[in-house]
N, C-alpha and C positions, 0 to 999 in steps of 0.2 A: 575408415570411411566416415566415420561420427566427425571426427575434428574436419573432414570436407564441407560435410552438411552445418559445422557450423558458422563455418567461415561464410556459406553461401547465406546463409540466414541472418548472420553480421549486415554482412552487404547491403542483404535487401532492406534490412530495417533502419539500417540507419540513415541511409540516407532521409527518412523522414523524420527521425528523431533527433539528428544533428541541426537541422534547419527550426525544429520545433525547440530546442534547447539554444543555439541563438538570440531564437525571439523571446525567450523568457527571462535570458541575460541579461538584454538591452531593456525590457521594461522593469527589469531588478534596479538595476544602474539608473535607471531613470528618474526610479521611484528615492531613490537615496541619494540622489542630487537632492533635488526636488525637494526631500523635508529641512536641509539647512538654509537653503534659498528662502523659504518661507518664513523658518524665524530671523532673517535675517534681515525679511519685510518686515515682520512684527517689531522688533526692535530698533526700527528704524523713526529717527526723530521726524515726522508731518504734520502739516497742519493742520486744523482741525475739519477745512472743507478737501481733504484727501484723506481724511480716516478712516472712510467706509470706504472709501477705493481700496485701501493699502490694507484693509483688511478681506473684501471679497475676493480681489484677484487672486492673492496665494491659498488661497482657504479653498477657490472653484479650481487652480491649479491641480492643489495637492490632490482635492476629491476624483479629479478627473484618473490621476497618478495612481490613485490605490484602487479604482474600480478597474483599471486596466491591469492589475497588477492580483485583485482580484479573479478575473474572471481568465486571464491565463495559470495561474493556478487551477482552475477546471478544465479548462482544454487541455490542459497536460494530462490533468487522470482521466479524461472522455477520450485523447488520442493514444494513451497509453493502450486502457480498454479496450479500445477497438483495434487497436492494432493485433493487438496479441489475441485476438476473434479472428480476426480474418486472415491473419497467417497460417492458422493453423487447417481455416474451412477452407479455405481457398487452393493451400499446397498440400492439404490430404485428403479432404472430403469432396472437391469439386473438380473440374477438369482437369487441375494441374493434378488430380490424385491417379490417373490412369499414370502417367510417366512415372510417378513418385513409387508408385506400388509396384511399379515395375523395376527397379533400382535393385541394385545384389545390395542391398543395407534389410537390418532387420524392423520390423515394427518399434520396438522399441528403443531403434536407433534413432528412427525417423520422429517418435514423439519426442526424446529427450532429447535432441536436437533444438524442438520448439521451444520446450522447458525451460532450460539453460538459458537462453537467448531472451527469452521472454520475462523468467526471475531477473535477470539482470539489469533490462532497462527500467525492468522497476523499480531494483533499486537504485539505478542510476539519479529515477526523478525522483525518488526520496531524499536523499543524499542533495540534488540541488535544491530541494524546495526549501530542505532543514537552513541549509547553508543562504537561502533567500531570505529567510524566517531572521537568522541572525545579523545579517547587511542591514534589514530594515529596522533592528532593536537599534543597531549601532549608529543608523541615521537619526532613529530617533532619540539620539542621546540617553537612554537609559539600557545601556552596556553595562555599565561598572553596577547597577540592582541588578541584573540580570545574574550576572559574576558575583555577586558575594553570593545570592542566594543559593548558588551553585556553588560555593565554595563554604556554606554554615550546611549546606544537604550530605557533601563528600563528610565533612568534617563532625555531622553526627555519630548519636550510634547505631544508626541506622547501618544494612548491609549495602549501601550506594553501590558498590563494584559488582555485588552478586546479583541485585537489579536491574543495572545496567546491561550486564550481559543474559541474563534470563530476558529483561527486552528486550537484544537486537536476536536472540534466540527465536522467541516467540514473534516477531516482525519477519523474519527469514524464513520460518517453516508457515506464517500465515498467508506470505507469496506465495512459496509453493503450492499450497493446499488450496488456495484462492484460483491460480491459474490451471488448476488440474481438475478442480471442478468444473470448469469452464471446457474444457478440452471430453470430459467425460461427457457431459451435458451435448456438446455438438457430438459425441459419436453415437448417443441414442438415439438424438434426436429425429433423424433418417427413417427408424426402424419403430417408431411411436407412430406417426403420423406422416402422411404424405408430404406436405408442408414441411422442410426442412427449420424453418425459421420456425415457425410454432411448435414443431416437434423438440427442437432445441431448448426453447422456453419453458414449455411443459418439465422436460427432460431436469433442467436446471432445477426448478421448487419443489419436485420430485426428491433430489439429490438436494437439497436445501433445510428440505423440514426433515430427511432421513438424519445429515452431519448436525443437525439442530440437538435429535435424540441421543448422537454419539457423546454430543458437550455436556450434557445436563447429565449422561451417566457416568464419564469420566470425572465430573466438578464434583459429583457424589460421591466418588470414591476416594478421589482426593481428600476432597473435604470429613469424610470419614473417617481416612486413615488420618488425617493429621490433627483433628481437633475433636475425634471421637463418634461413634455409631449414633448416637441423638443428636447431631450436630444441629438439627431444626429444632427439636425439643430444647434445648440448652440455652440458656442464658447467658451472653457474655455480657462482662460490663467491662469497657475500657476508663478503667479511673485505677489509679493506686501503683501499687510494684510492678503489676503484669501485663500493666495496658502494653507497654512496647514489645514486648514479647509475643501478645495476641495480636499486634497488627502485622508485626515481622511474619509469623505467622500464618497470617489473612493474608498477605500481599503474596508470599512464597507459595501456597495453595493456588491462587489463582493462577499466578504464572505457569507454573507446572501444569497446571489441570488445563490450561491452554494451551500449552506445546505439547501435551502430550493428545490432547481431542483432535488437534488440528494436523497432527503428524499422521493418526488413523485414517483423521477424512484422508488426506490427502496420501496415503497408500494407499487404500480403497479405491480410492476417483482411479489411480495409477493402472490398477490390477483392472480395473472396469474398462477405461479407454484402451489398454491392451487386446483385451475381451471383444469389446466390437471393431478395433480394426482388424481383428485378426479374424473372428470368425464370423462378424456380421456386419463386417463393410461394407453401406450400399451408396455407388457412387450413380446411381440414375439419377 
């Protein structure tokens, strides 16, 4: 029944996120035309009563090119956001929740249903934003800096590979943890206040300043065990033999101290939104 519910949730979401990933395409591509075009005007021989032509047109082009290239990068994470709100209010908490609840699927079929579907397009628009991020380096001709500095980072002694994967580590459980606080936040929210929408809100800063105190005692612990119980008291100095060793260090505590806070909130939020759809689901 799960791989049902998620085909069905495929469905429904893509259809807006397919048409929204389109449009982000074509003002990608637009935008990486558009910076060779311009030095193409700039290096172009004119006369001197067309040199402030031949310099504003491509300059108000290009401007035009990256505020729209701008500002779809926020409608991506605003339509993202809301998406993954409203599917979830909408197909458990609101009308469609009488059918939904009524389904032989269990609660927490019907959440990680959302879950899954949800982690994914987020990181779908990850994944494109990055890969936008790098079209627009490569238009604007400085690829090959971009690449070595990438290639003297690998080529350190730094742990780049253990990094890298503690990154998309900590980026994959901060989905998680992100969209399940969101999911907890709407199944309070009903049961705080009348107001679905302000109970919701509430419900969230609630569960915000609470996973606030989970980080700062996990980053303590961390930071305890790995560079000792005075770690506030202590003075590091990065200079000499051990600077690299203290920052390897420093970077490997943080990481960790974040996947592992963010992995709490977000089995918490799990075991909480379980909690009210199951025993204090109110769909009036």
């Amino acid at each position: 029944m799960l791989k049902t519910l998620l085909k069905h949730e495929m469905r429904a979401t893509a259809k807006t996120f397919v048409w929204l990933y389109i449009a982000f395409a074509a003002i990608v591509v637009v935008n990486a035309l558009v910076n060779p075009m311009t030095s193409v005007f700039h290096s172009s021989n004119v006369g001197a009563d067309m040199e402030v032509a031949s310099s504003m047109i491509p300059n108000a082009i290009q401007g035009i090119a990256m505020m729209l290239y701008v500002l779809s990068l926020v409608a991506m994470g605003i339509v993202t956001f809301v998406i993954v709100i409203l599917r979830f209010f909408r197909n458990l908490l609101g009308d469609e929740g009488y059918l939904m609840m009524t389904l032989p699927v269990s609660r927490e079929q019907n959440i990680l249903s959302k879950l899954l579907i949800a982690v994914f397009w987020n990181v779908c628009t990850c994944i494109l934003i990055i890969l936008s991020l790098l079209l627009m380096i490569a238009s604007a001709g400085i690829f090959s800096e971009f690449a070595k500095g990438l290639q003297e980072f690998f080529a350190s002694d730094l742990p780049s590979s253990r990094w890298i994967a503690l990154g998309i580590a900590t980026a994959l459980v901060a989905t998680f943890t992100g969209v399940m606080m969101l999911y907890a936040a709407m199944g309070m929210g009903p049961n705080l206040l009348k107001n679905r929408v302000g109970g919701s809100i509430l419900s969230y800063i609630l569960i915000y300043v609470a996973s606030q105190f989970v980080v700062v005692g996990v980053m303590w612990g961390v930071a305890a065990g790995t560079l000792g119980p005075n770690v506030i008291t202590q003075t590091i100095i990065l200079n000499g033999t051990n600077s690299a060793g203290i920052v390897v260090e420093i970077v490997d505590m943080i990481l960790i101290a974040t996947i592992v806070s963010e992995a709490a909130i977000g089995v918490g939020c799990w075991f909480l939104t379980r909690f009210m759809l199951t025993r204090k689901l109110n769909l009036a």
